[in-house]
C-alpha positions as CSV (number, residue, x, y, z in Angstrom):
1,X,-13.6,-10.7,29.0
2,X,-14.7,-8.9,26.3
3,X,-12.1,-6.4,24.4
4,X,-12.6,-4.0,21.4
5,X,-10.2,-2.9,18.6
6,X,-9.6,0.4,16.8
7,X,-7.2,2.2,14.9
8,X,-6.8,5.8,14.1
9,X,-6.5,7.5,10.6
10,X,-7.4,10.9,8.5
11,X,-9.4,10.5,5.9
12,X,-9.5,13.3,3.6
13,X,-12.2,14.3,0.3
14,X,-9.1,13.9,-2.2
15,X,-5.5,13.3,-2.0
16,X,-4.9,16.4,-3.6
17,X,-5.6,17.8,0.1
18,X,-2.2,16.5,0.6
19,X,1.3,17.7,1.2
20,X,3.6,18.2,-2.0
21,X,5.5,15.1,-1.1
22,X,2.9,13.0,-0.8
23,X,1.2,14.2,-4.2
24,X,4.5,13.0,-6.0
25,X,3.8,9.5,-4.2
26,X,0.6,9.6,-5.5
27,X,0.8,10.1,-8.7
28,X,4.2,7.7,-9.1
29,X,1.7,5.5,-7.3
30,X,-0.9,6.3,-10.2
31,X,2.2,6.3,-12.8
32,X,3.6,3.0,-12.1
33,X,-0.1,1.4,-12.0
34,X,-0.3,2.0,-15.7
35,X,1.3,-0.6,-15.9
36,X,-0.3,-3.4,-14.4
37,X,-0.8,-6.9,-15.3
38,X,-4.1,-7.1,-14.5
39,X,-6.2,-9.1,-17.4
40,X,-8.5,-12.0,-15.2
41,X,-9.5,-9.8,-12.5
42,X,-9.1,-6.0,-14.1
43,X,-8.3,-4.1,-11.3
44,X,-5.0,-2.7,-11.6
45,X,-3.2,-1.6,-8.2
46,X,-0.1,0.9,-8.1
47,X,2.0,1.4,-5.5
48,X,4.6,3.4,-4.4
49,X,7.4,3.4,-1.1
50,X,9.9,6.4,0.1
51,X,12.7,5.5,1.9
52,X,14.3,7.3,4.7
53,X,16.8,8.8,1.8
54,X,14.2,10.1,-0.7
55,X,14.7,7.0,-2.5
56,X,11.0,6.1,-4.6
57,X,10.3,2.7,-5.7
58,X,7.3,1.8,-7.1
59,X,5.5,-1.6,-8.0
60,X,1.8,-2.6,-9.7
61,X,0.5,-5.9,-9.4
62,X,1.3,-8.9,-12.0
63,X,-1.4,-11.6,-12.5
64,X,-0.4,-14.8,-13.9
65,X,-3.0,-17.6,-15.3
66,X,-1.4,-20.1,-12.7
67,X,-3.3,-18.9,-9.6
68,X,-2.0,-17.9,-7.0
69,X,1.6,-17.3,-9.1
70,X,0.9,-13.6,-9.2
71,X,1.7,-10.7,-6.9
72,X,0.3,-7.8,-5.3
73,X,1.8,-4.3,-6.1
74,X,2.1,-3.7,-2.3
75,X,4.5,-6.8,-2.0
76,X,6.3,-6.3,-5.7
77,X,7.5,-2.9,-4.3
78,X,7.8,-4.2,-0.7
79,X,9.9,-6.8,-1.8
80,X,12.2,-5.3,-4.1
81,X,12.6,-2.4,-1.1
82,X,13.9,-5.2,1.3
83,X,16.5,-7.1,-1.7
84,X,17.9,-4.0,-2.8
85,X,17.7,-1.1,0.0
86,X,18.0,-3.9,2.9
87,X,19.5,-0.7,5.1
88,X,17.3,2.0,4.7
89,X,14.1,2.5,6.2
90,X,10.5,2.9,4.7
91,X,9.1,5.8,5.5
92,X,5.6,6.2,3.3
93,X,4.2,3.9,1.2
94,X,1.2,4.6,-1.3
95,X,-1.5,2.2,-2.7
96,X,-3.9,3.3,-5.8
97,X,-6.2,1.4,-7.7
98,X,-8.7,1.2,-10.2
99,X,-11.2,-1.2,-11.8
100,X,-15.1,-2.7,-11.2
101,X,-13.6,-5.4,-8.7
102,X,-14.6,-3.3,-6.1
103,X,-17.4,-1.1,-5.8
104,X,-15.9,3.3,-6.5
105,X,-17.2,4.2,-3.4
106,X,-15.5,1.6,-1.3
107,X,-12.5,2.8,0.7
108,X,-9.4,0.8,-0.4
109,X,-7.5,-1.8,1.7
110,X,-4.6,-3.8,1.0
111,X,-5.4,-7.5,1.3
112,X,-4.4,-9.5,4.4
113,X,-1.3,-11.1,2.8
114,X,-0.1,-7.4,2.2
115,X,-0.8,-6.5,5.1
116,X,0.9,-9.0,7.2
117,X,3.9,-8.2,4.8
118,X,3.8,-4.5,5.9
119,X,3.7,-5.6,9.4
120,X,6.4,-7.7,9.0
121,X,8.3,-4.8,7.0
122,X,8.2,-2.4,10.1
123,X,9.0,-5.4,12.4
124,X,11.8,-5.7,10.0
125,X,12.8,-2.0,10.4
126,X,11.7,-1.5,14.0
127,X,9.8,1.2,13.0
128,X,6.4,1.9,11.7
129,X,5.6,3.8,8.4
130,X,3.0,5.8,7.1
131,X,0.4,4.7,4.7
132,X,-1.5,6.3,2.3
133,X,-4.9,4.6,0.8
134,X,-6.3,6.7,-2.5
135,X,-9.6,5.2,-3.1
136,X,-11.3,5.5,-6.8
137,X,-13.4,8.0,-5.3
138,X,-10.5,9.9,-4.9
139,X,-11.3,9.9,-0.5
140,X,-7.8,9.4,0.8
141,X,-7.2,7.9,4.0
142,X,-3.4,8.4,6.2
143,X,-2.3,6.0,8.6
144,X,0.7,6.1,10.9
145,X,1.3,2.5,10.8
146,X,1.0,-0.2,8.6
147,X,0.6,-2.5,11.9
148,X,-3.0,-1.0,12.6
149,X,-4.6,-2.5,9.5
150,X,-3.9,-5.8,11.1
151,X,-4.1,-5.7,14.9
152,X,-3.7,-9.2,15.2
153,X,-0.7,-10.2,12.9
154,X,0.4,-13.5,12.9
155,X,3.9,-13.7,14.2
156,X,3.6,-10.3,16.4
């Protein structure tokens, strides 16, 4: 039996095309990324969460020489959501980068241990959350659930 898999999204020409909400997760997003620890591989990843309450936390991913010792700025940000604001639920969470690991034209996509940790955050909450994707093009793309960037999550 052969079976197919799909997700839906927008994808939009630049987030700017946005609501005003999301452009402040954006550019905290963009904000926070500036700050990056990012010196083997040079791409330097923001990102940014709202919680049910209005409450923005942001992360940007830390490199370490000791491989794999670093983190992703989707999981610093995830993380830090679930050990400090266990009771609240995500409702958005934004990912930026920038940097010649991946080609500017490319759309951007967490990796798959993010992903399986933003599956497991809306297991978590028993709800799914929006995500928003900014490529370095600027093309934007809106999901309505982390869950359908990894249909087949381990554990679901």
């Amino acid at each position: 039996m052969e079976k197919e898999l799909s997700f839906k999204y927008t994808q939009l020409g630049h987030w700017k095309e946005l609501s005003e909400a999301d452009h402040a997760l954006v550019e905290a997003a963009y904000n926070v990324m500036d700050g990056a620890y990012a010196p083997y591989s040079k791409f330097r990843v923001g990102a940014s969460l709202l919680l049910e309450d209005g409450t923005v936390i942001t992360g940007s991913n830390q490199e370490n020489i000791a491989y794999p010792s670093g983190l992703c700025a989707e999981r610093v940000a995830l993380f830090f959501a679930g050990a400090n604001h266990p009771d609240k639920t995500l409702d958005t969470l934004c990912i930026v980068a920038q940097g010649d690991l991946v080609d500017t034209e490319a759309l951007l996509s967490p990796c798959g241990g993010c992903r399986q940790v933003m599956v497991e955050t809306e297991k978590r909450q028993n709800k799914s959350f929006r995500v928003i994707l900014v490529s370095q093009n600027n093309v934007t793309i809106v999901a309505n659930s982390a869950a359908s960037f990894l249909p087949l999550a381990f554990g679901i």
